[in-house]
C-alpha positions as CSV (number, residue, x, y, z in Angstrom):
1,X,135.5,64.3,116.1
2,X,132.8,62.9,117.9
3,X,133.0,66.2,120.3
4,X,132.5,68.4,117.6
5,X,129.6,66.2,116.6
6,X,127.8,66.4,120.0
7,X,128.7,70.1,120.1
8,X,126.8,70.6,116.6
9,X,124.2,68.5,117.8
10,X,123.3,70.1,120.7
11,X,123.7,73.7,118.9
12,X,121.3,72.3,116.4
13,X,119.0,71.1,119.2
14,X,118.9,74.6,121.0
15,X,118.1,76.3,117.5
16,X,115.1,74.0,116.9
17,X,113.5,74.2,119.9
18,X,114.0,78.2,119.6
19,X,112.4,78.3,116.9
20,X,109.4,75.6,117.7
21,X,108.9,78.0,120.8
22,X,109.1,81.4,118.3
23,X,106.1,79.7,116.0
24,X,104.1,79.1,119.5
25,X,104.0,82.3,120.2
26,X,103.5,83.3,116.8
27,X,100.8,80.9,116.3
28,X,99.3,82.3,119.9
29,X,99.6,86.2,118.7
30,X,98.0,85.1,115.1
31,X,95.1,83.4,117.3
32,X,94.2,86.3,119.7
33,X,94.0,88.4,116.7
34,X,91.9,86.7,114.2
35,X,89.6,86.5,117.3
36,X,90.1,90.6,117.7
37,X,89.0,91.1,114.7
38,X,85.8,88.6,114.4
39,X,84.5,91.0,117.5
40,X,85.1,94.2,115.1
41,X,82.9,92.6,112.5
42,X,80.5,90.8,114.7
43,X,80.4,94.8,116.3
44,X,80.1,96.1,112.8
45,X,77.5,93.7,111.5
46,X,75.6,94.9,114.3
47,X,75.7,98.8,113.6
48,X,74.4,98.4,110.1
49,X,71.2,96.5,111.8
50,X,71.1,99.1,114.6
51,X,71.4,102.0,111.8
52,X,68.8,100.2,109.3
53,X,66.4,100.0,111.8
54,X,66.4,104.0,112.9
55,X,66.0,104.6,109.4
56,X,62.9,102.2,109.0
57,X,61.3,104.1,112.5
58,X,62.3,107.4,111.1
59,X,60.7,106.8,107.6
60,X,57.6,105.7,109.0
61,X,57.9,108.7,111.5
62,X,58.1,110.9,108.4
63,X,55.7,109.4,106.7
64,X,52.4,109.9,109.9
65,X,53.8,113.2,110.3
66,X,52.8,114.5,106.3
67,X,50.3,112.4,107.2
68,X,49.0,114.4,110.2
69,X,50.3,117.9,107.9
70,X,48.1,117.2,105.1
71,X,44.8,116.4,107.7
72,X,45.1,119.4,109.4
73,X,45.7,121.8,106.3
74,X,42.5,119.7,104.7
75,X,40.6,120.8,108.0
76,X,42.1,124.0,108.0
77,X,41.1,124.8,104.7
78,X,37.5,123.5,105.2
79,X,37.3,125.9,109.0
80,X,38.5,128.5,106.0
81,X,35.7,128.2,103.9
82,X,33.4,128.2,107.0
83,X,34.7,131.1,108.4
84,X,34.2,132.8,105.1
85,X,30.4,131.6,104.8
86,X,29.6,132.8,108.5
87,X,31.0,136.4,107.4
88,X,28.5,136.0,104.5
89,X,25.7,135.3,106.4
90,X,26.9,138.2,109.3
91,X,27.2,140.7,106.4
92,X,23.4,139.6,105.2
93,X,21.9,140.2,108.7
94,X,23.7,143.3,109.0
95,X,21.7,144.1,105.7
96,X,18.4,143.0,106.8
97,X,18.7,145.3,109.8
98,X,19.7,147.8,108.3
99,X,16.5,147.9,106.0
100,X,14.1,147.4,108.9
101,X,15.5,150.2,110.6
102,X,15.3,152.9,107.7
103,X,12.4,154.9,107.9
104,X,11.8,158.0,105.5
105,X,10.3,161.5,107.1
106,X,7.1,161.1,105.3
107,X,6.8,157.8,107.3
108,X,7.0,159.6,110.6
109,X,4.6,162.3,109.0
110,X,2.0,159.7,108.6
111,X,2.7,157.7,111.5
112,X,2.1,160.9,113.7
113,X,-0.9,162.1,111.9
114,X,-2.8,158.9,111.3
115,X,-2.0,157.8,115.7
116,X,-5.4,159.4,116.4
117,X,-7.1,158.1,113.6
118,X,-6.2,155.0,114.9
119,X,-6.7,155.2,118.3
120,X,-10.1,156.7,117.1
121,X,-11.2,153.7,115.0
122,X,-10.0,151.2,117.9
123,X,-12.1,152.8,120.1
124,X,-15.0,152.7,117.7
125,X,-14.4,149.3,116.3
126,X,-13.2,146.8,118.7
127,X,-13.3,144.3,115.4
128,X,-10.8,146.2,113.4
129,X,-8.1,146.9,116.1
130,X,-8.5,142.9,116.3
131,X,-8.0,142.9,112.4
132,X,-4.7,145.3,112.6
133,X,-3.3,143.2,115.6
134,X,-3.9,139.8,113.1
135,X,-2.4,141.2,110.1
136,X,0.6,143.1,112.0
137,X,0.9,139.1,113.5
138,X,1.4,137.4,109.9
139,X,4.0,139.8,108.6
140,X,7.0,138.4,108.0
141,X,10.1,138.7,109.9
142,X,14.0,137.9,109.1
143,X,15.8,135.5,111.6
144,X,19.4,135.1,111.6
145,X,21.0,131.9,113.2
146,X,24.4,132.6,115.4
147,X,27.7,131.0,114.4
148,X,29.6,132.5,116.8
149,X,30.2,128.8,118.2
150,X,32.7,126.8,115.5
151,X,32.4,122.9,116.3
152,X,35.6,122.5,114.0
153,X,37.8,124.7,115.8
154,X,38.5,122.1,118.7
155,X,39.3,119.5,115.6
156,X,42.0,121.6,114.4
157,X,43.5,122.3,118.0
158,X,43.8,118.6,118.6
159,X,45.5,118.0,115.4
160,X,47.7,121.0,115.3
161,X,48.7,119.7,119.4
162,X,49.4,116.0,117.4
163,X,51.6,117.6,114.6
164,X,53.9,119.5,117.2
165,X,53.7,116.3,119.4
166,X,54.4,113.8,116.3
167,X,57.4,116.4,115.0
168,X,58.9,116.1,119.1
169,X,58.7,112.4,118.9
170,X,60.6,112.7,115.6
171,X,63.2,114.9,116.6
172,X,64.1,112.9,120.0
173,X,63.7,109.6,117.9
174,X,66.6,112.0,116.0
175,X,68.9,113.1,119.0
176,X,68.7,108.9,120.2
177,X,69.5,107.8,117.0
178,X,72.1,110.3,116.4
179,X,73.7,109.6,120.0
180,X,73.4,105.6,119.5
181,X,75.5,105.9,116.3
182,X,78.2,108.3,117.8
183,X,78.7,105.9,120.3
184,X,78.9,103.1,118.1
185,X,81.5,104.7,115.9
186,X,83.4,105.6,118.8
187,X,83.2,102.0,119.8
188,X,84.4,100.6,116.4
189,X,86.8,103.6,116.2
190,X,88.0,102.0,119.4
191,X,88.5,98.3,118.5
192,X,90.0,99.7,115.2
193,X,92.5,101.5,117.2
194,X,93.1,98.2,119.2
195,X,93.3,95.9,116.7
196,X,95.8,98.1,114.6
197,X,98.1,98.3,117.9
198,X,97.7,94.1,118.2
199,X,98.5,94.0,114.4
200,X,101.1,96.2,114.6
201,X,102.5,94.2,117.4
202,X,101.5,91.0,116.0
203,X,104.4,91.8,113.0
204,X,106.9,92.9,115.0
205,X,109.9,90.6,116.2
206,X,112.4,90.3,118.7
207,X,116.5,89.7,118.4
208,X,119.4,90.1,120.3
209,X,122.3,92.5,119.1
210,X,125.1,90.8,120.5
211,X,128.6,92.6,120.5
212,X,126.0,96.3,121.0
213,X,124.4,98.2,124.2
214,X,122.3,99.7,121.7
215,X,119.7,99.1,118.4
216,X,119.7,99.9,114.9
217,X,117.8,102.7,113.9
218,X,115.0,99.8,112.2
219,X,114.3,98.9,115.7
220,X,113.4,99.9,119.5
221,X,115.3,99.1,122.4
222,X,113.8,96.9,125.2
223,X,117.0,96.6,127.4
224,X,120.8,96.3,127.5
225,X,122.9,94.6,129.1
226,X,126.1,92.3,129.4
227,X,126.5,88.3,127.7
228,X,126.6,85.9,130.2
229,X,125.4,82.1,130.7
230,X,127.2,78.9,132.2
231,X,130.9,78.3,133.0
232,X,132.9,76.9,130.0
233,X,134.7,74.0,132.3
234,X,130.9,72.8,133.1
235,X,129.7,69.5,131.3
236,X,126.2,70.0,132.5
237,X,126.2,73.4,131.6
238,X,123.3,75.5,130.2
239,X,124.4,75.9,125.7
240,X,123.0,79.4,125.3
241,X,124.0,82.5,125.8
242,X,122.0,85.2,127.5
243,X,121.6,88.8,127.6
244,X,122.0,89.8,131.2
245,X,120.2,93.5,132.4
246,X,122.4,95.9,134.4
247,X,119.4,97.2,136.5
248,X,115.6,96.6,137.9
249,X,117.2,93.1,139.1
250,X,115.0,91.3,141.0
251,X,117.1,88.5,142.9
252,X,115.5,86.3,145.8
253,X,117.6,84.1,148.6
254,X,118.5,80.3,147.8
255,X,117.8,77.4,150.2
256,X,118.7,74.8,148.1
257,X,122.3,72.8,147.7
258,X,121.8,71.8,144.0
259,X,121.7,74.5,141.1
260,X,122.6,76.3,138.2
261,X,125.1,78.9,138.0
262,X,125.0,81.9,136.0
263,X,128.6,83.8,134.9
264,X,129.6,86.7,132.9
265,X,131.0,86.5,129.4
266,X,134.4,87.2,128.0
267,X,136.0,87.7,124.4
268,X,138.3,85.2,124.5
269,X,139.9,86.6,120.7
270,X,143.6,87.4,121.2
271,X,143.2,90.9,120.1
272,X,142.3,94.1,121.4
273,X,139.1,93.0,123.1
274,X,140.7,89.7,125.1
275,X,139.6,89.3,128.0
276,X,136.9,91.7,128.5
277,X,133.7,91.8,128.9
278,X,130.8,91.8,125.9
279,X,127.9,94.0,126.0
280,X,124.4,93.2,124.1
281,X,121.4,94.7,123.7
282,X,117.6,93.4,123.4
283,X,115.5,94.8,120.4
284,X,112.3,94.9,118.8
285,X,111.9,94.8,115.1
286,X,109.2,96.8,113.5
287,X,109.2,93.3,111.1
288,X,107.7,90.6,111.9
289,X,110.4,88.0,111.1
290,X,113.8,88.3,111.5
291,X,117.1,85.5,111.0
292,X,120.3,85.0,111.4
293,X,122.5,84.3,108.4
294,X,126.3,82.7,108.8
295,X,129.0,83.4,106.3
296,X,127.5,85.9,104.4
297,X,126.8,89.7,105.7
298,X,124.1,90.2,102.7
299,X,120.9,89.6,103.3
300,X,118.5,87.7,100.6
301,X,116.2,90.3,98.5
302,X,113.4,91.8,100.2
303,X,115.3,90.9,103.5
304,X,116.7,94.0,105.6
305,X,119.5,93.8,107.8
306,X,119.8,94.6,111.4
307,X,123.0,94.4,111.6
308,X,126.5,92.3,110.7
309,X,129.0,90.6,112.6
310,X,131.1,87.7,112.9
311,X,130.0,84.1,114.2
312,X,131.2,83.5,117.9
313,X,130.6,80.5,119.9
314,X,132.5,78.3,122.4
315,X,135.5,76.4,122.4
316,X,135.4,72.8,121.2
317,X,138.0,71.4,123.5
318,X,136.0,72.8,126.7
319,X,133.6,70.8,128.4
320,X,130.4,72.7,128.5
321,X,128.6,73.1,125.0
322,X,127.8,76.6,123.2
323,X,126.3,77.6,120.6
324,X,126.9,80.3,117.7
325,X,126.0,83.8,117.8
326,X,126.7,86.7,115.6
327,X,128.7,89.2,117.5
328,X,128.1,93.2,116.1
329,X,131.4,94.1,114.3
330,X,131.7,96.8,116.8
331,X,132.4,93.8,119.5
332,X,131.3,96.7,122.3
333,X,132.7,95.9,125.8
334,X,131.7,96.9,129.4
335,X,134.8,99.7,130.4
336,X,137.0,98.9,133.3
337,X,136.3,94.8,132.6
338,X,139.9,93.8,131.4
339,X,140.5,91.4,134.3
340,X,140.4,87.4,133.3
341,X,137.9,85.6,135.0
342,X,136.2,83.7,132.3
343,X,132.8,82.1,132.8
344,X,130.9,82.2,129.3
345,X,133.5,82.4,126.7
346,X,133.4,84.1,123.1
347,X,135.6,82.8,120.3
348,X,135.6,83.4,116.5
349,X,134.9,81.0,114.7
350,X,137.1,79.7,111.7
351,X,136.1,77.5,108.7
352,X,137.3,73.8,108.3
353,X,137.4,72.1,104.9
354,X,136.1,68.6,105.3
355,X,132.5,67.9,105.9
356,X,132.6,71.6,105.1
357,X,131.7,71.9,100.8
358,X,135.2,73.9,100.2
359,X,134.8,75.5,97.6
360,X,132.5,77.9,98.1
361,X,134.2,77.8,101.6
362,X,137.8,78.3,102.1
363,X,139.9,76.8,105.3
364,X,141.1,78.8,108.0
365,X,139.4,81.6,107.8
366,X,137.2,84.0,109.8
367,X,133.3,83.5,109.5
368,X,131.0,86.4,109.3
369,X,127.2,86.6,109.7
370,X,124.2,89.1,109.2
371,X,121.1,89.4,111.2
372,X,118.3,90.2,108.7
373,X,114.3,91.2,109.6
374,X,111.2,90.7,106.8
């Protein structure tokens, strides 16, 4: 009695520390990803204030350009107006020449007859040719100023050079602002992609399918391999049972006298699979918790199962202690391993009324278990 105490004991021991190491690494993954994703806001928070402040620049930009527009259509307009009061004044002196030039045929009649008259009364009268010269002096004559030099017209080059220059800045203010954000989203499109893989790894699980070289279709296969773990005769032996790979070993030389010492497993069932030599397989949930069930292959609602078996364990009259396991149904085997040479043994496990609540349970007979993922 007291054998099957310690044995239960140290089962129960191995279990809790299991699962107190599980939640570590649970509470780790949990950690590193809360702290993932305070950088994706932090990241986010900070391309709304990059985005907000292109958009105050750009506004303002806008705003000095129709600034600038409406100045130089203003000045335009006024050159315009200008241009249309020189053509005025152009068309007046074309006018004014015209009329001084115009001279009738009776003009040049009298003109030709009345030259030697004139010469005549000159030469007579020094006085008069000094009267004719004074009052051809005081006539009045036309005198039209020259616009063909527009102050304004440098003005308006140096404003429309501003507009083009102003509507450059904009557009590169543009391009930057454009490129900036691009590589911003790419960034957050970036850490979203990582922190969907860390949360997408952050609920997955690991379990062993014992009695299986390979998964159920629910999860992904990290490695198979054969059970092993200590010799059954060993008092100080190790309790749990491990999956051992077939290949990439990496084994190193021992210089010490003192050590542990690792065996294969064997069904020890008295049926078809006696003696030979149990397979397993290492998988990876897509859920983030999974659990093993005895004496039941249901699992609880909103539970899925992995996969169903029976409850295996050690021997209670050996020396070294074990602890229980749910072997696949299909209790899969490594061919060509028939041959008894023990080392970590499986039995099935059988129901004892007593301490055990009978009913539900009954005495004597075979337990079963499931392995169920949530």
């Amino acid at each position: 009695m007291s054998l099957a105490v310690l044995f239960l004991l140290t089962a129960l021991t191995v279990c809790v520390l299991a699962g107190v190491e599980q939640q570590r690494l649970h509470d780790d993954g949990c950690a590193n990803l809360e702290e993932k994703m305070d950088n994706i806001v932090d990241q986010m928070k900070e391309l709304k204030d990059i985005v907000k402040t292109h958009k105050l620049v750009i506004s303002k930009m806008k705003i000095l350009e129709e600034t600038v527009k409406k100045q130089a259509e203003l000045i335009e307009s006024i050159l315009s107006e200008k241009h249309q009061r020189v053509a005025e004044k152009q068309s007046m002196k074309t006018s004014v020449k015209s009329h001084q030039t115009f001279r009738s045929p009776e003009d040049d009649i009298l003109s030709t007859d009345g030259l030697a008259n004139e010469k005549d009364a000159l030469h007579q009268s020094p006085q008069l040719g000094e009267e004719i010269l004074g009052s051809e002096k005081q006539k009045p004559g036309v005198f039209v100023r020259s616009d063909d030099s527009d102050p304004l017209l440098p003005v308006v080059t140096q404003l429309t050079q501003k507009v083009s220059e102003v509507s450059a800045g904009l557009q590169a203010l543009k391009d930057e602002v454009d490129t900036n954000l691009q590589a911003l989203r790419n960034e957050v499109r970036a850490g979203q992609r990582e922190l969907k893989t860390e949360v997408s790894e952050a609920s997955t699980s690991v379990f062993v399918r014992w009695g299986s070289s390979s998964c159920p279709e629910s999860a992904v296969l990290v490695y198979s391999g054969e059970v092993g773990g200590s010799s059954y005769t060993a008092t100080g032996a190790a309790a749990n049972y491990l999956c051992l790979p077939l290949s990439n070993l990496t084994l190193m030389n021992i210089s010490v006298s003192t050590f542990a010492l690792l065996y294969g497993g064997e069904y020890e069932t008295g049926d078809e699979h006696q003696e030979k030599d149990p397979l397993c397989a290492v998988c990876r949930s897509s859920r983030a918790n999974n659990v093993m069930i005895p004496a039941t292959t249901v699992c609880p609602a909103g539970w899925t199962s992995e996969y169903s078996g029976w409850l295996m364990g050690g021997n209670p009259p050996h020396n070294a202690a074990s602890e229980f396991i749910c072997v696949d149904f299909l209790m899969e085997e490594r061919i060509a391993s028939e041959e008894n040479l023990n080392g970590k043994l499986l039995f099935y496990t059988s129901t004892l009324c007593g301490s055990l609540p009978c009913p539900p349970y009954v005495s004597g007979k075979r337990v079963t278990c499931v392995v169920c993922s949530k």
